[in-house]
mmCIF file of the N, C-alpha and C atoms, coordinates in Angstrom:
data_MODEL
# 
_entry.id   MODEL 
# 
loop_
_atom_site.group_PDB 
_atom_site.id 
_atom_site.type_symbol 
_atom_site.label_atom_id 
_atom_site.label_alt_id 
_atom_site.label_comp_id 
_atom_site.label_asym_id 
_atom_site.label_entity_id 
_atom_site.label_seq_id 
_atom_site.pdbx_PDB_ins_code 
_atom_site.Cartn_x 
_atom_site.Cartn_y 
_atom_site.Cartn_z 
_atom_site.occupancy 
_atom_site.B_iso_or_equiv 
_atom_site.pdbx_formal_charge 
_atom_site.auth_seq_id 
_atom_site.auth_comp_id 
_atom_site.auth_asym_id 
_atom_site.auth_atom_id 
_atom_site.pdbx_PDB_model_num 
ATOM 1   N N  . UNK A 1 1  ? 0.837  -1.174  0.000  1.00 0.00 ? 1  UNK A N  1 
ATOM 2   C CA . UNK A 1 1  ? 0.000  0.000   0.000  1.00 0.00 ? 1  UNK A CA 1 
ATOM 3   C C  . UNK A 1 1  ? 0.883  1.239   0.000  1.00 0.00 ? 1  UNK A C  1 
ATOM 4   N N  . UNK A 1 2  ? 0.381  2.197   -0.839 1.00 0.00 ? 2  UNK A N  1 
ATOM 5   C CA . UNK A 1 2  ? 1.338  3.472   -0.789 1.00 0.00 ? 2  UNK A CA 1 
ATOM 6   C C  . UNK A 1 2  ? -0.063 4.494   -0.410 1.00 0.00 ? 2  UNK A C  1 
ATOM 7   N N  . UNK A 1 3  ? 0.958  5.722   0.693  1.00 0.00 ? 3  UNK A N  1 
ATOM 8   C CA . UNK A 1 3  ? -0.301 6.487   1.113  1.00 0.00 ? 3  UNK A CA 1 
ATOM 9   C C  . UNK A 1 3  ? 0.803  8.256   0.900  1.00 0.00 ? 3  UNK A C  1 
ATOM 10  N N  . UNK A 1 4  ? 0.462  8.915   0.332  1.00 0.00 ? 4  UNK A N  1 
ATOM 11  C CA . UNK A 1 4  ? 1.048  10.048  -0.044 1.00 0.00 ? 4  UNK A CA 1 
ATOM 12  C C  . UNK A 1 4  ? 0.373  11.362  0.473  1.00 0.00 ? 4  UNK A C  1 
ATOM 13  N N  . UNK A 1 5  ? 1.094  12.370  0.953  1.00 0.00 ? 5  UNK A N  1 
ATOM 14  C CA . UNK A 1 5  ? 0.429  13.460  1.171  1.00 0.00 ? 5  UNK A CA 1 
ATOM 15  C C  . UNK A 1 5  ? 1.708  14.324  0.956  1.00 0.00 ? 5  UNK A C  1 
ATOM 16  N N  . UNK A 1 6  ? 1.389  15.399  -0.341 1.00 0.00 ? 6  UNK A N  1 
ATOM 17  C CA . UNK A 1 6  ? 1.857  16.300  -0.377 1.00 0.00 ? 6  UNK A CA 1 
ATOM 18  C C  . UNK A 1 6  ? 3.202  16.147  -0.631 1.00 0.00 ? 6  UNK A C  1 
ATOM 19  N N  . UNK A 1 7  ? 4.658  15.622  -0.265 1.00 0.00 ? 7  UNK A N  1 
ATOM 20  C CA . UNK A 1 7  ? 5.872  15.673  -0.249 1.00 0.00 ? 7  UNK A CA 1 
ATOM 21  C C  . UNK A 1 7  ? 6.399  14.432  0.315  1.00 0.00 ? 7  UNK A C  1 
ATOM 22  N N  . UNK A 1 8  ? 5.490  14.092  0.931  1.00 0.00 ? 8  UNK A N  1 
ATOM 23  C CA . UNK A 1 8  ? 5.443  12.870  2.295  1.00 0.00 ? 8  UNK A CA 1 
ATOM 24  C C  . UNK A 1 8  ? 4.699  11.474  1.893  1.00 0.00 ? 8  UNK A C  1 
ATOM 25  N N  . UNK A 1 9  ? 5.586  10.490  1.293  1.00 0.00 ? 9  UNK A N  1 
ATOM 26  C CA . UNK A 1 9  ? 5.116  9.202   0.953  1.00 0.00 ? 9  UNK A CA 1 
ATOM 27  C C  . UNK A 1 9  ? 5.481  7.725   1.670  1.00 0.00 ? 9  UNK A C  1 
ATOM 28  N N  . UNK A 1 10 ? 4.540  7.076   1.992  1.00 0.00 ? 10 UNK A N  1 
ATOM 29  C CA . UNK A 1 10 ? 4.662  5.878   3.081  1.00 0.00 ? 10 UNK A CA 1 
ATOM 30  C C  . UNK A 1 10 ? 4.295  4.733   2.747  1.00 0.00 ? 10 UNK A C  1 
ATOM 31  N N  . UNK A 1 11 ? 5.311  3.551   2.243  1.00 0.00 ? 11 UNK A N  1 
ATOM 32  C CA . UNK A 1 11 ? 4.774  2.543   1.918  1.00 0.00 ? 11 UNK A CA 1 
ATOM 33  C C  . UNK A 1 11 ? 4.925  1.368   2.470  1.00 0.00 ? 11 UNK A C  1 
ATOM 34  N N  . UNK A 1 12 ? 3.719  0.472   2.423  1.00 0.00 ? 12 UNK A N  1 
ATOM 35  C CA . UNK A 1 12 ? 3.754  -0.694  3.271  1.00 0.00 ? 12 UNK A CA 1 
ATOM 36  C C  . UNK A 1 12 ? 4.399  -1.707  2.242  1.00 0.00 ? 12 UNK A C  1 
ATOM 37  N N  . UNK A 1 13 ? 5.254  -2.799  2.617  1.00 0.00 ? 13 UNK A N  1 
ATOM 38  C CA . UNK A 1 13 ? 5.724  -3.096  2.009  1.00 0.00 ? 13 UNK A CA 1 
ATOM 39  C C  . UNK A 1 13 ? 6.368  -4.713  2.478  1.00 0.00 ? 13 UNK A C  1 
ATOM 40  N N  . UNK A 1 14 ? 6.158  -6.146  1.810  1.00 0.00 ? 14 UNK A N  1 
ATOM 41  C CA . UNK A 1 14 ? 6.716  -7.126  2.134  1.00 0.00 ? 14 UNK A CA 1 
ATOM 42  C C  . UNK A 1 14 ? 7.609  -8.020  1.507  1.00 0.00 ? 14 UNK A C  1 
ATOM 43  N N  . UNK A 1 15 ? 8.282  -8.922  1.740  1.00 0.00 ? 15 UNK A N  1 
ATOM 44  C CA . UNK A 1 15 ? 9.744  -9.651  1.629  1.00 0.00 ? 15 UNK A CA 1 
ATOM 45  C C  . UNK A 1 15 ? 9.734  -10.975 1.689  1.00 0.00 ? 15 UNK A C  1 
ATOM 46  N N  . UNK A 1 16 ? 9.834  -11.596 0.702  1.00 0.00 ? 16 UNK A N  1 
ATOM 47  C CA . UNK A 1 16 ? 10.168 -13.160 1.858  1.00 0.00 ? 16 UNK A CA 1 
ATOM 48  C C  . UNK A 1 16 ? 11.237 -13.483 0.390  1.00 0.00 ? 16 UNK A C  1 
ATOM 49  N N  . UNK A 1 17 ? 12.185 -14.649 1.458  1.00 0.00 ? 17 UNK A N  1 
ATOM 50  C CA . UNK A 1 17 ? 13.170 -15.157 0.588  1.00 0.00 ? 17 UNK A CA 1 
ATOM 51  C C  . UNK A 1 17 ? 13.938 -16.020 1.400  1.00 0.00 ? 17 UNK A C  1 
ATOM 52  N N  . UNK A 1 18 ? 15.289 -16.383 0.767  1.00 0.00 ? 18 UNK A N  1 
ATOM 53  C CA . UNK A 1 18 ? 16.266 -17.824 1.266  1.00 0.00 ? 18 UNK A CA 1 
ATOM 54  C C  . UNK A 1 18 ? 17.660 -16.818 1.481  1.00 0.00 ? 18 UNK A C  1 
ATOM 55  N N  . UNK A 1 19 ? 18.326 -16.634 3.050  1.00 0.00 ? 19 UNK A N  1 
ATOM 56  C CA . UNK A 1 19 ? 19.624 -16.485 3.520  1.00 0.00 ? 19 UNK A CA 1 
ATOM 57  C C  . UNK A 1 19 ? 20.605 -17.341 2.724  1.00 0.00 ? 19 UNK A C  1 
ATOM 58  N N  . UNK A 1 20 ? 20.712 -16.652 1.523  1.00 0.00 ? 20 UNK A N  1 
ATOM 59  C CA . UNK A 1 20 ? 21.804 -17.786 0.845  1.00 0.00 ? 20 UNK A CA 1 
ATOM 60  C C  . UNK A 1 20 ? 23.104 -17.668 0.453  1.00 0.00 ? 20 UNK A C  1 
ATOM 61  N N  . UNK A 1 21 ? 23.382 -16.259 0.526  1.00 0.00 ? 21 UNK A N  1 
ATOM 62  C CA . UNK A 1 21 ? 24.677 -15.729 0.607  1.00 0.00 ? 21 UNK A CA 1 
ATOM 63  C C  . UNK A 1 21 ? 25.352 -15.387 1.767  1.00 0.00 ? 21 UNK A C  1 
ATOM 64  N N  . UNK A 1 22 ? 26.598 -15.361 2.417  1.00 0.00 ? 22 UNK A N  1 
ATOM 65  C CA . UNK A 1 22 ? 27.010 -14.709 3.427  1.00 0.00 ? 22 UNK A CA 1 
ATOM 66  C C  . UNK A 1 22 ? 26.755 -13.191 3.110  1.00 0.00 ? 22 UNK A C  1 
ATOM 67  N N  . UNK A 1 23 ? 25.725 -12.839 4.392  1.00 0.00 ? 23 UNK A N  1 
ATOM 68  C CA . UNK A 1 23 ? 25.611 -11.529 4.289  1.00 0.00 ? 23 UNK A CA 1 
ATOM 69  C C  . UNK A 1 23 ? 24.977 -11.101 5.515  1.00 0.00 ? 23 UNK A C  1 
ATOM 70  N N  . UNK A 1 24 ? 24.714 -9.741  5.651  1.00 0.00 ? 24 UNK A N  1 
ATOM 71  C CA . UNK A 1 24 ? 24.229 -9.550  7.206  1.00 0.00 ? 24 UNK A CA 1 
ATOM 72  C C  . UNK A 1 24 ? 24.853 -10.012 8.345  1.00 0.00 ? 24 UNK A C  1 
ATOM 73  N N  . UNK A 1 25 ? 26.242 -10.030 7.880  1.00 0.00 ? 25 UNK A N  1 
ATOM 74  C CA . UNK A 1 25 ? 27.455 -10.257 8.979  1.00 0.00 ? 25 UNK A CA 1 
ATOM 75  C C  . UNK A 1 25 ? 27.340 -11.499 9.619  1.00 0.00 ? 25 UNK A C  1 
ATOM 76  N N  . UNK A 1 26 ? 26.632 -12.912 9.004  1.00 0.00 ? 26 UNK A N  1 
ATOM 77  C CA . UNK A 1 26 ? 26.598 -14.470 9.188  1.00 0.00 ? 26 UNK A CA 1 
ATOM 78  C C  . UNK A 1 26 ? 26.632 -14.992 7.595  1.00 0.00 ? 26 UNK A C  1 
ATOM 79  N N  . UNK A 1 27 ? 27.256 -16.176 7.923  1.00 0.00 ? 27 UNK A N  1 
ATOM 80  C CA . UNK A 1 27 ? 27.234 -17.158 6.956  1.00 0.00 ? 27 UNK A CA 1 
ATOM 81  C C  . UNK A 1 27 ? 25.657 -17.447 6.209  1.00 0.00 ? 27 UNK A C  1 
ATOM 82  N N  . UNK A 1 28 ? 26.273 -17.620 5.510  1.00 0.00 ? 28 UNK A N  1 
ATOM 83  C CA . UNK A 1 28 ? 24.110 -18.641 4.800  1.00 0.00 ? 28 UNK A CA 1 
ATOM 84  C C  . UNK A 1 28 ? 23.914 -19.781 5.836  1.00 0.00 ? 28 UNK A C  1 
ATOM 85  N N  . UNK A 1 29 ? 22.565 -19.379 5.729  1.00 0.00 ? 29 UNK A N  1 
ATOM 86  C CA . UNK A 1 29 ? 22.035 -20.345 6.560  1.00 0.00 ? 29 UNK A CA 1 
ATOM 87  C C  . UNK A 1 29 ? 20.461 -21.116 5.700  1.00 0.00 ? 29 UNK A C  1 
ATOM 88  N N  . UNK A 1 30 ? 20.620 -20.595 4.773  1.00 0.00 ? 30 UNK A N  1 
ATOM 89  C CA . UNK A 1 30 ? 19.244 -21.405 3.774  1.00 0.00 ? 30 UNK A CA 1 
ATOM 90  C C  . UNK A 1 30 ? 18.623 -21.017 4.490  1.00 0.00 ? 30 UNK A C  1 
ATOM 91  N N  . UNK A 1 31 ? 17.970 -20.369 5.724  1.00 0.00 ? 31 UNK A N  1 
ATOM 92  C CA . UNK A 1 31 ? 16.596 -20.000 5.861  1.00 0.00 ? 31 UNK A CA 1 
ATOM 93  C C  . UNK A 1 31 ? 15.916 -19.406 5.266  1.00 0.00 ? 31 UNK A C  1 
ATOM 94  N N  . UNK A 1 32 ? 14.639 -19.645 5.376  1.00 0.00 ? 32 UNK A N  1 
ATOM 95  C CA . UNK A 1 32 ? 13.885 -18.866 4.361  1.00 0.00 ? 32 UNK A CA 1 
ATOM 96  C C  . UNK A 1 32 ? 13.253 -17.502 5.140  1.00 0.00 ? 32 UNK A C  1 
ATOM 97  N N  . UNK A 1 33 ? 12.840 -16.893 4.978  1.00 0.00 ? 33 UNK A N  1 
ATOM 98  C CA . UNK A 1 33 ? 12.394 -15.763 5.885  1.00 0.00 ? 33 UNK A CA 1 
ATOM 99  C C  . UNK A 1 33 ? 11.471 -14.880 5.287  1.00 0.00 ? 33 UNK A C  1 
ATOM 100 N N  . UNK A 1 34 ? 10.516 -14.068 5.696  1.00 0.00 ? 34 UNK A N  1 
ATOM 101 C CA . UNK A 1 34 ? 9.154  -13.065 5.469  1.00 0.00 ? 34 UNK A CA 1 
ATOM 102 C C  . UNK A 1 34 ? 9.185  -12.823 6.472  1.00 0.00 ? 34 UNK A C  1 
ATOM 103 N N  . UNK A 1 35 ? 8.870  -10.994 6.058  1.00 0.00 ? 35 UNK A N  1 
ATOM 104 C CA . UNK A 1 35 ? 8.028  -9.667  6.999  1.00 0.00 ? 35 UNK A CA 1 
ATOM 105 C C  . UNK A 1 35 ? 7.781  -8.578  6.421  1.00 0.00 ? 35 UNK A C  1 
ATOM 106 N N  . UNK A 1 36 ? 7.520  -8.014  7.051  1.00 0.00 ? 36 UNK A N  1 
ATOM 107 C CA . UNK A 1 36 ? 6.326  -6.677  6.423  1.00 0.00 ? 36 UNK A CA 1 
ATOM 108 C C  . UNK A 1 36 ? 7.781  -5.277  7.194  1.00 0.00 ? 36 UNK A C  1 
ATOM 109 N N  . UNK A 1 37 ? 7.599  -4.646  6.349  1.00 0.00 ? 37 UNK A N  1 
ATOM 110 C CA . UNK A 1 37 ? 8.269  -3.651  6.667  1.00 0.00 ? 37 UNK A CA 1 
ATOM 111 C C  . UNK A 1 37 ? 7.420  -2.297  6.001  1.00 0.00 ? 37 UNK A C  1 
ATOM 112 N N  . UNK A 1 38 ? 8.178  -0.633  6.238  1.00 0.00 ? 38 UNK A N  1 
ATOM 113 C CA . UNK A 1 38 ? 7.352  0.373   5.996  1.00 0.00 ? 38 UNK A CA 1 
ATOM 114 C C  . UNK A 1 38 ? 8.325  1.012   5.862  1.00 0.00 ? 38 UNK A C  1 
ATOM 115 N N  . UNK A 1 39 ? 8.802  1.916   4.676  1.00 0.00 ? 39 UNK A N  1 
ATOM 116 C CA . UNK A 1 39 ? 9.466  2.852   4.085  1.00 0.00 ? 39 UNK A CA 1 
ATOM 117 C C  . UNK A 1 39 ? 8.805  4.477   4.295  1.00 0.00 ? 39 UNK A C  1 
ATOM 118 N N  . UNK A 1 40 ? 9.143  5.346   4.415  1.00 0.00 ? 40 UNK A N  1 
ATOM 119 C CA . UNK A 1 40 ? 8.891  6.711   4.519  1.00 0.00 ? 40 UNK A CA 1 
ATOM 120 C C  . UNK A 1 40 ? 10.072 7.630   3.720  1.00 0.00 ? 40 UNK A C  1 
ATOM 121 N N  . UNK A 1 41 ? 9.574  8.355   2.731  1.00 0.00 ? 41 UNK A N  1 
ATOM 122 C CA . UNK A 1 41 ? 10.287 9.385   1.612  1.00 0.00 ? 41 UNK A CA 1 
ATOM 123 C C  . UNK A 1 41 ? 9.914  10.758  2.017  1.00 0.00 ? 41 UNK A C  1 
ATOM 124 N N  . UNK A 1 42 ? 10.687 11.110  2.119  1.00 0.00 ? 42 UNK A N  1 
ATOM 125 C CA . UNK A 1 42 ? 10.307 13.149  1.193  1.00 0.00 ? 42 UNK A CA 1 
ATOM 126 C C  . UNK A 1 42 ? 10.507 13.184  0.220  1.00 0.00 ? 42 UNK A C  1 
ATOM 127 N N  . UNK A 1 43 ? 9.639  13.964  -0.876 1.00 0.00 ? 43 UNK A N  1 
ATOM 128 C CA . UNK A 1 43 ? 9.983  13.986  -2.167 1.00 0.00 ? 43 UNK A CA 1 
ATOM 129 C C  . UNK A 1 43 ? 10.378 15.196  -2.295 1.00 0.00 ? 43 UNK A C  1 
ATOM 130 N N  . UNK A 1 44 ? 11.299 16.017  -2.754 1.00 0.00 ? 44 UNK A N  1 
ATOM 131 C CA . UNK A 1 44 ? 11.078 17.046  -3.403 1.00 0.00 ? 44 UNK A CA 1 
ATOM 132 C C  . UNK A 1 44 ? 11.115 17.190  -4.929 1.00 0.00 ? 44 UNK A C  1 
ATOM 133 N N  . UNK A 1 45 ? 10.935 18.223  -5.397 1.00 0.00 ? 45 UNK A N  1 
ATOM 134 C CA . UNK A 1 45 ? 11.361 18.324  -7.258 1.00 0.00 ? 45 UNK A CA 1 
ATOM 135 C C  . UNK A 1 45 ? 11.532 16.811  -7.966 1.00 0.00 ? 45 UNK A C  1 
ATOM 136 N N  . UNK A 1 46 ? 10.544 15.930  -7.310 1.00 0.00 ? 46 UNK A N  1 
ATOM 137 C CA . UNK A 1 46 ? 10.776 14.800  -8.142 1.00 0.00 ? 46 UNK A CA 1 
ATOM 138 C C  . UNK A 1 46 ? 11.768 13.630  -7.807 1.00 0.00 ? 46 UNK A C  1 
ATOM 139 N N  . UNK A 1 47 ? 12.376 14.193  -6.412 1.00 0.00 ? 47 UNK A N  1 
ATOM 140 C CA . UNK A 1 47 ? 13.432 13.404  -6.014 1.00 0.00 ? 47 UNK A CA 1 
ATOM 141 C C  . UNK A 1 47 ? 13.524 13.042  -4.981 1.00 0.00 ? 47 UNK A C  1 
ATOM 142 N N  . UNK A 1 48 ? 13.880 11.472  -4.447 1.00 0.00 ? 48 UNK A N  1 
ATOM 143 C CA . UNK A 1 48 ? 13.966 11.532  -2.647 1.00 0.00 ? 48 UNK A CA 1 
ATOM 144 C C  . UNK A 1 48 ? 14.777 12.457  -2.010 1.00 0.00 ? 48 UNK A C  1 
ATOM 145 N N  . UNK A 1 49 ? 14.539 12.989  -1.137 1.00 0.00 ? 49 UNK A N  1 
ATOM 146 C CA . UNK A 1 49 ? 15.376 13.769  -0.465 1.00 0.00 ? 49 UNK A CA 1 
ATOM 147 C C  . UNK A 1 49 ? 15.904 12.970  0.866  1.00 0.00 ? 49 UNK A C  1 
ATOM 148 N N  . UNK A 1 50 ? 14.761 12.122  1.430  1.00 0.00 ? 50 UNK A N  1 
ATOM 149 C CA . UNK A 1 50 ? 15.269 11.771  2.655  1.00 0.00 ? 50 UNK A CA 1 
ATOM 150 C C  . UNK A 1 50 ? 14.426 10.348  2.354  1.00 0.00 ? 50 UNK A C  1 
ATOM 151 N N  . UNK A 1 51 ? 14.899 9.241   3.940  1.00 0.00 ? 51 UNK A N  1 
ATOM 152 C CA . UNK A 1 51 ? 14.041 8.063   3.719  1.00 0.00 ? 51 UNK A CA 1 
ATOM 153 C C  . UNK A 1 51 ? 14.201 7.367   4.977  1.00 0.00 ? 51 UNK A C  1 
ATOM 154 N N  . UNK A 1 52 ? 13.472 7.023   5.693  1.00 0.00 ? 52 UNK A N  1 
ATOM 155 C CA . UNK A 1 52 ? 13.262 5.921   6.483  1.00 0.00 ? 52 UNK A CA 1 
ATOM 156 C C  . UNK A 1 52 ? 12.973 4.394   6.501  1.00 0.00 ? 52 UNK A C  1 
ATOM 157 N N  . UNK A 1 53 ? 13.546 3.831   6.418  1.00 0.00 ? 53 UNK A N  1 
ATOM 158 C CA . UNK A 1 53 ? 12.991 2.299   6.921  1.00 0.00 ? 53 UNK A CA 1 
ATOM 159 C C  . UNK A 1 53 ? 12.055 1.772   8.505  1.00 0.00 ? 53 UNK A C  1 
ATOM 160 N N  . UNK A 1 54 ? 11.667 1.031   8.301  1.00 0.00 ? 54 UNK A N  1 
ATOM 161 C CA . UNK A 1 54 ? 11.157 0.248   10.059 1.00 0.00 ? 54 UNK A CA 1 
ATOM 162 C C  . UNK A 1 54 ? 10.648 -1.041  9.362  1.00 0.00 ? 54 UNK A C  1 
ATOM 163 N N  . UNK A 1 55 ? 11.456 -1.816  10.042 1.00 0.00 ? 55 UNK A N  1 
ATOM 164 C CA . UNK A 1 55 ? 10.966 -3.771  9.675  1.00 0.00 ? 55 UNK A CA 1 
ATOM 165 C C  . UNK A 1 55 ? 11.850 -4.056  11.303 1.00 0.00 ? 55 UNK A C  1 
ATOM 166 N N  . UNK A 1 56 ? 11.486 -5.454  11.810 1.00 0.00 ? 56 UNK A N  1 
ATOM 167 C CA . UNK A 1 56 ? 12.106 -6.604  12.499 1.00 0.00 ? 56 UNK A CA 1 
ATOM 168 C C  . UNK A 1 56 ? 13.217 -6.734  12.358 1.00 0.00 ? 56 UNK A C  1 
ATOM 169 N N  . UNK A 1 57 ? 14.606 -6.339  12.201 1.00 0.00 ? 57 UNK A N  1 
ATOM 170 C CA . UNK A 1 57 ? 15.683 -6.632  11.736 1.00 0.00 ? 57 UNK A CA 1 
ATOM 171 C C  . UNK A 1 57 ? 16.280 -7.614  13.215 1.00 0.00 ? 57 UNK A C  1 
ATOM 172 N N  . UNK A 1 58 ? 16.167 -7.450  14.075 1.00 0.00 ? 58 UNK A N  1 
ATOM 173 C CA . UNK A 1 58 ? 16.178 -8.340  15.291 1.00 0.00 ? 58 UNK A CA 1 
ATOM 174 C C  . UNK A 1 58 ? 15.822 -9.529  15.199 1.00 0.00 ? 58 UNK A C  1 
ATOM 175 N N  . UNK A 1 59 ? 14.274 -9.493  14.529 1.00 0.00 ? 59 UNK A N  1 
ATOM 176 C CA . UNK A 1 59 ? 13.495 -10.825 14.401 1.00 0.00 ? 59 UNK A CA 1 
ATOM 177 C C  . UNK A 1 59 ? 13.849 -11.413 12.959 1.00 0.00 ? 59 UNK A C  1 
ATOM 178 N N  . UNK A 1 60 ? 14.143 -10.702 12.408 1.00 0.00 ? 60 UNK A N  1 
ATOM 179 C CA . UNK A 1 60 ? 14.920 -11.560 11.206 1.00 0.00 ? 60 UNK A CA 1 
ATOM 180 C C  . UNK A 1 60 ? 16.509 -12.300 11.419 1.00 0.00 ? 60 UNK A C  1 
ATOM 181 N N  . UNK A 1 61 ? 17.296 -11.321 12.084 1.00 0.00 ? 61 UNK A N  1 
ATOM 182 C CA . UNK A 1 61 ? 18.347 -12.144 12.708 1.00 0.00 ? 61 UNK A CA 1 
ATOM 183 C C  . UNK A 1 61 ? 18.323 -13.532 13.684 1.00 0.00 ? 61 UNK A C  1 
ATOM 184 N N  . UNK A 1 62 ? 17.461 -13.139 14.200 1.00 0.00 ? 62 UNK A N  1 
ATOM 185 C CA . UNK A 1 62 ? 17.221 -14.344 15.351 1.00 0.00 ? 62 UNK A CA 1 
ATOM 186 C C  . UNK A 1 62 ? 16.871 -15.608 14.533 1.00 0.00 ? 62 UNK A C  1 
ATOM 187 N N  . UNK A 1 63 ? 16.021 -15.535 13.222 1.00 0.00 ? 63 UNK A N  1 
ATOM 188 C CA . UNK A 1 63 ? 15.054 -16.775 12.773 1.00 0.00 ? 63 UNK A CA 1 
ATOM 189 C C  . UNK A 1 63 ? 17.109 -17.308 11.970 1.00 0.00 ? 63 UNK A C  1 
ATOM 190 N N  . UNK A 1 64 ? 18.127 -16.075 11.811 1.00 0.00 ? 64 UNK A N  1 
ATOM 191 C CA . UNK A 1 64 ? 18.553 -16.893 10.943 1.00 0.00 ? 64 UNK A CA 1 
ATOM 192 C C  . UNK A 1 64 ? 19.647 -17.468 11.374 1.00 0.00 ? 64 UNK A C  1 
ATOM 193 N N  . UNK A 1 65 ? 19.624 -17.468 13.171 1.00 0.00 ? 65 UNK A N  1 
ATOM 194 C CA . UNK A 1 65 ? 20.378 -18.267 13.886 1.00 0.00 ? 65 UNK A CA 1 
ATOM 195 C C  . UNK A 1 65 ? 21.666 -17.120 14.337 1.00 0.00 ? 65 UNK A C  1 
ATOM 196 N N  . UNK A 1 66 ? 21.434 -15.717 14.388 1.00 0.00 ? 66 UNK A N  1 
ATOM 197 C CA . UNK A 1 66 ? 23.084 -14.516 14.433 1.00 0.00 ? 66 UNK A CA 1 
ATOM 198 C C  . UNK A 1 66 ? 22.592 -14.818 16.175 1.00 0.00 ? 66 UNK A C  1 
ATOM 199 N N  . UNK A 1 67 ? 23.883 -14.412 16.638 1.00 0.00 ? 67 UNK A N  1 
ATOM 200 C CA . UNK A 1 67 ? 24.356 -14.420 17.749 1.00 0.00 ? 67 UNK A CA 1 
ATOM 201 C C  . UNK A 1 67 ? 23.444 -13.626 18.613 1.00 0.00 ? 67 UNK A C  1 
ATOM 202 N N  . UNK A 1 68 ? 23.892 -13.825 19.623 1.00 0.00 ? 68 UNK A N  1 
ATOM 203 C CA . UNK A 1 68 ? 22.525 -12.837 20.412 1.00 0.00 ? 68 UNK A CA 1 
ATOM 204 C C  . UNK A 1 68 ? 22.706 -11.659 20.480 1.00 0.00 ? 68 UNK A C  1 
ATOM 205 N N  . UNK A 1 69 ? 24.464 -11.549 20.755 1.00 0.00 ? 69 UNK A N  1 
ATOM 206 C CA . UNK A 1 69 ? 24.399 -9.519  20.551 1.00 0.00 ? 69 UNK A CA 1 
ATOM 207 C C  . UNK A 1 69 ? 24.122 -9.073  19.207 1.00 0.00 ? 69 UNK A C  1 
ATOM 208 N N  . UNK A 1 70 ? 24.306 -9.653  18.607 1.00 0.00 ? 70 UNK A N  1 
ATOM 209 C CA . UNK A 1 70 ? 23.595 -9.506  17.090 1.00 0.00 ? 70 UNK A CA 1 
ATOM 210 C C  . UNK A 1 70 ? 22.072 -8.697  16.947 1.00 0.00 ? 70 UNK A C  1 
ATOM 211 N N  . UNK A 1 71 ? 21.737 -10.055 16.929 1.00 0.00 ? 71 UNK A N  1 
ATOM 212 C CA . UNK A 1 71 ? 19.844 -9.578  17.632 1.00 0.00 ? 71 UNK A CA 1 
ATOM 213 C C  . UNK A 1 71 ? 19.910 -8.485  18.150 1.00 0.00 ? 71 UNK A C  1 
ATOM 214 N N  . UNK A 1 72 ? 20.368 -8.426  19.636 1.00 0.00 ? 72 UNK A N  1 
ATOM 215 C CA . UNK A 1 72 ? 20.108 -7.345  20.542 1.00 0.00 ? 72 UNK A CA 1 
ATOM 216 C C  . UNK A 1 72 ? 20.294 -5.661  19.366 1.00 0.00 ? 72 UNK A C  1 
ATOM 217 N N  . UNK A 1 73 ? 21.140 -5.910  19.115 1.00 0.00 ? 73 UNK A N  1 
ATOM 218 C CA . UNK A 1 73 ? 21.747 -4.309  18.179 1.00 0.00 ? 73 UNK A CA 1 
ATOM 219 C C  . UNK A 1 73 ? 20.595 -4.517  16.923 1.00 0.00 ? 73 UNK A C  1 
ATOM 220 N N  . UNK A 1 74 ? 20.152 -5.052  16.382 1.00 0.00 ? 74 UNK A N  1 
ATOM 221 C CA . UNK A 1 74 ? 18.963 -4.820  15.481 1.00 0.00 ? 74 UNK A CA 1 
ATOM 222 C C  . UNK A 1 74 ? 18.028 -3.946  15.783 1.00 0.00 ? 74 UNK A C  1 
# 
């Protein structure tokens, strides 16, 4: 879902897939993983100016087995 006002755009937004490369500072782990996350833009003149993320990045680490201080700092 995208919801826009004026300069200010917010989209809902979801993911799923397989940990299959070393990345996210652990080895592959073939898990598969889904979640919903939400992006936030400023637009100006046609262009992002700024941007936010917000998803689980904690709860995605945890399903893919990272360490616990790992998790914790997500």
């Amino acid at each position: 879902a995208v919801i826009a006002d004026g300069e200010h755009v917010c989209i809902h937004w979801g993911f799923s897939g397989a940990h299959r490369g070393d990345g996210l500072g652990i080895a592959a782990s073939g898990e598969r993983v889904s979640f919903d996350g939400m992006t936030r833009f400023v637009v100006k003149e046609g262009l992002i100016v700024e941007g936010w993320d917000c998803w689980n990045h904690g709860g995605v680490m945890a399903r893919l087995g990272a360490p616990d201080a790992m998790v914790r700092a997500g």
